[in-house]
C-alpha positions, 0 to 999 in steps of 0.5 A, spaced: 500 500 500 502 506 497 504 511 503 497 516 503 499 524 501 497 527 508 492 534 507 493 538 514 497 544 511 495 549 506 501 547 502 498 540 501 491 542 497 496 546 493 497 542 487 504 543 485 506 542 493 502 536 493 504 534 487 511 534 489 510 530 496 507 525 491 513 524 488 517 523 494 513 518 498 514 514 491 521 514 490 522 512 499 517 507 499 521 505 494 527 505 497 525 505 504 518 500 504 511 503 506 510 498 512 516 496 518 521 499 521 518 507 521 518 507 529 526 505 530 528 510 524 531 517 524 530 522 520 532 528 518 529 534 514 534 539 513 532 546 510 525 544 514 522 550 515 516 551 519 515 542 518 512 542 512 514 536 510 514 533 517 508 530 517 509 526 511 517 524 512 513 522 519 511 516 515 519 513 515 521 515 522 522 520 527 523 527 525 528 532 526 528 538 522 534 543 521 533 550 519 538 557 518 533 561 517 530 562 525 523 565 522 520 559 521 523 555 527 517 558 532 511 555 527 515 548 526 515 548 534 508 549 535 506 543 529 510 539 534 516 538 530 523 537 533 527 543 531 534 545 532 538 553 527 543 550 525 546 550 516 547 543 512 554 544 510 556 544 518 550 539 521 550 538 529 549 531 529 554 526 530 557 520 525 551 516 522 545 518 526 540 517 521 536 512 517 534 518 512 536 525 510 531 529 506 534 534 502 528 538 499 529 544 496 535 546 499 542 546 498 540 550 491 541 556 497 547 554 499 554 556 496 557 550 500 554 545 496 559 539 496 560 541 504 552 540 504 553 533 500 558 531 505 555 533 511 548 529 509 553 523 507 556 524 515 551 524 519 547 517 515 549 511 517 551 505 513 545 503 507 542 510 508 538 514 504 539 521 502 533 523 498 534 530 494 530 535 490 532 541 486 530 546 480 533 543 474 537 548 469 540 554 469 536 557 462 530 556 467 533 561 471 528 567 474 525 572 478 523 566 483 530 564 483 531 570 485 526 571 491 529 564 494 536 566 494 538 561 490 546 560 488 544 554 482 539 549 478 542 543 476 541 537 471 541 531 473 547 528 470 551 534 475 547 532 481 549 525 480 556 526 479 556 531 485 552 527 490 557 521 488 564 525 489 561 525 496 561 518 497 554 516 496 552 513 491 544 515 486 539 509 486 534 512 482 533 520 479 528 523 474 526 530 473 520 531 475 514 536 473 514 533 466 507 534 463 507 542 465 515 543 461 512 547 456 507 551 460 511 552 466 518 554 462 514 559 457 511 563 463 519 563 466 520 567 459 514 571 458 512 573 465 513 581 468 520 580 472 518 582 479 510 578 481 510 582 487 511 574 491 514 576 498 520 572 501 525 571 507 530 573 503 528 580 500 522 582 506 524 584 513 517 583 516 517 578 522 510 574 519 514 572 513 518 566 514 517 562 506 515 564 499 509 566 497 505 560 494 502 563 488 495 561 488 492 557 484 484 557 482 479 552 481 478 548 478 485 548 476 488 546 482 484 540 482 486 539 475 493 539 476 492 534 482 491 529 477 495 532 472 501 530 479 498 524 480 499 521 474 506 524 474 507 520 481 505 514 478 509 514 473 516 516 477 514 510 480 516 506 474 520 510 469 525 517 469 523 522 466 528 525 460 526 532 462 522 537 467 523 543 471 525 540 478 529 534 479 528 528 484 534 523 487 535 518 491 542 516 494 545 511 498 551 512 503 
């Protein structure tokens, strides 16, 4: 049985983060089996935020979140999430910690980014999993890099070779976002160069702690849920050549 995509938080209705969890909870029942062991695991979510995607990684373990940025940390401590500040190119942690590490959409923003690698392959223990994602091509690059600090994109064949000059070594990778390629990257080029979306990175404002998601109307939004699910569907079985993100498992 299929680890469920969970609907707690706003992110989960919205189509595009929800696709995302999809495709992640595929790629570690794959890796990690949907039934067993969750209760003796450990797992760390580096770059975790607010615990967005505790509830999801809770599946396969015991979650610890780690964040840089101290504005999310209060609202991942009020869901019930175990947070600690710190940066995932120097990670508290001792040698061979965690069953699995989860690297979402997090060390594009970090200039260090073999040190992120390093460390992530440091604290798993023998046979763990690192599962990654992160935007894919640097022609891609927009506005919405930008307002995440982003320092790169990446194709898959670069991520792989980095992640196997860290030590571990890539089980499975696919992009992701394959269907709305088009869409999506027309947009990237057409769009106004400043949307108006408020971030961490560029807004002082206390309440901001993550990007904005752009909304997404309905029925659109229930459209793309099933656009996604398939997509997940799919990555359950075969790669996708191309897409604007990319999804990784790697072992220690």
């Amino acid at each position: 049985m299929a680890t469920p995509v969970l609907t707690i938080l706003d992110e989960d209705r919205h189509a595009w983060f929800a696709g995302r969890t999809r495709a992640i909870l595929k790629y570690l029942d794959a890796e990690l089996g949907t039934n067993g062991a969750a209760q003796t695991r450990r797992v760390l979510d580096v770059g975790g935020g607010a615990g967005n995607m505790a509830h999801h990684l809770a599946h396969y373990g015991v979650v610890t979140n780690i964040e840089y940025n101290p504005r999310p940390i209060p609202v991942a401590q009020q869901r019930g999430v175990t947070t600690v500040q710190g940066s995932g190119d120097a990670l508290p942690f001792p040698d061979a910690t965690f069953d699995l590490v989860a690297l979402l959409d997090t060390v594009e923003h970090i200039p260090d980014e073999l040190g992120v690698f390093a460390e992530c392959a440091r604290v798993l223990k023998p046979g763990g999993v690192l599962l990654v994602t992160v935007p894919a091509y640097m022609w891609l690059w927009s506005y919405n890099d930008e307002i995440n600090a982003h320092q790169r994109r990446y194709t898959a064949d670069e991520l792989k070779l980095k992640l196997e000059l860290s030590g571990l070594h890539v089980s499975r990778i696919s992009y992701n976002n394959f269907f709305l390629f088009p869409v999506v990257a027309g947009i990237r080029f057409l769009r106004p160069y400043n949307p108006g979306l408020k971030s961490p990175h560029l807004d002082a404002a206390a309440e901001v702690y993550q990007v904005d998601m752009e909304p997404i109307p309905e029925p659109v939004n229930t459209i793309l849920h099933g656009v996604y699910w398939l997509e997940a569907e799919i990555l359950e079985r075969a790669a996708f050549p191309f897409g604007i993100s990319i999804l990784c498992a790697a072992r220690k």
